[in-house]
C-alpha positions in Angstrom: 18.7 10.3 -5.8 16.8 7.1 -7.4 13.3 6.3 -8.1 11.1 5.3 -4.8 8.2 2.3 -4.9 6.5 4.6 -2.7 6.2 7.8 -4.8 4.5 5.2 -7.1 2.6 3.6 -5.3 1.2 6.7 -3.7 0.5 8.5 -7.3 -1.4 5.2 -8.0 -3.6 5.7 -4.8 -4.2 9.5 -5.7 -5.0 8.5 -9.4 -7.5 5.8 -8.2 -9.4 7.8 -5.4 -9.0 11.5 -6.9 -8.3 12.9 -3.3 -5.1 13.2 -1.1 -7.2 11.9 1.9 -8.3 9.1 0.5 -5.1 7.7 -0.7 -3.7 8.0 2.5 -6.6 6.2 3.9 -5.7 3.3 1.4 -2.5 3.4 2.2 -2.4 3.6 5.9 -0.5 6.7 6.0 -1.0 10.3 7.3 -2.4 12.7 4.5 1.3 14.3 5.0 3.0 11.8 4.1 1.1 11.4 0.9 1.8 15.1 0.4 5.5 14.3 0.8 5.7 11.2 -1.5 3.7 13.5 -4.3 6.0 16.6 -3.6 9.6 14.6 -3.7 8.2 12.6 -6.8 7.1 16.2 -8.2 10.8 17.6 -7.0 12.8 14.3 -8.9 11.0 15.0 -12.3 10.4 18.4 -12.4 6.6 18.1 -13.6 3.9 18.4 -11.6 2.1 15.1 -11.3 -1.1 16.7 -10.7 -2.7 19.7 -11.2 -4.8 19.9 -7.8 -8.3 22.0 -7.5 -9.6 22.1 -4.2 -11.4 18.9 -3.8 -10.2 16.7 -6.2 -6.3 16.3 -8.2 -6.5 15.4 -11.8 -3.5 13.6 -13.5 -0.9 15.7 -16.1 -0.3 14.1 -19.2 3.1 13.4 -18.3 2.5 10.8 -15.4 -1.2 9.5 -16.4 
């Protein structure tokens, strides 16, 4: 499996609006596929890009 634009691109629109939601409101995507992109990006590097509270996901030192 190879890098995808997409993961990026959505971890930049997580990192800039602190919320799932939002990000797939910037992107024009469903919040599922946001969870997706964050899940397989999570699943290719084997860190967790974000450690997620309830309302708002913080970045890891690894990704930020």
């Amino acid at each position: 499996m190879r890098w995808n634009l997409e993961w990026l691109r959505t971890v930049k629109a997580i990192y800039e609006t602190n919320t799932l939601t939002a990000a797939a409101q910037e992107l024009f995507i469903f919040q599922a596929g946001v969870s997706l992109h964050l899940n397989s990006l999570e699943a290719y590097t084997g860190y967790p890009a974000f450690p997620t509270t309830r309302l708002l996901v913080l970045p890891t030192l690894r990704l930020a």
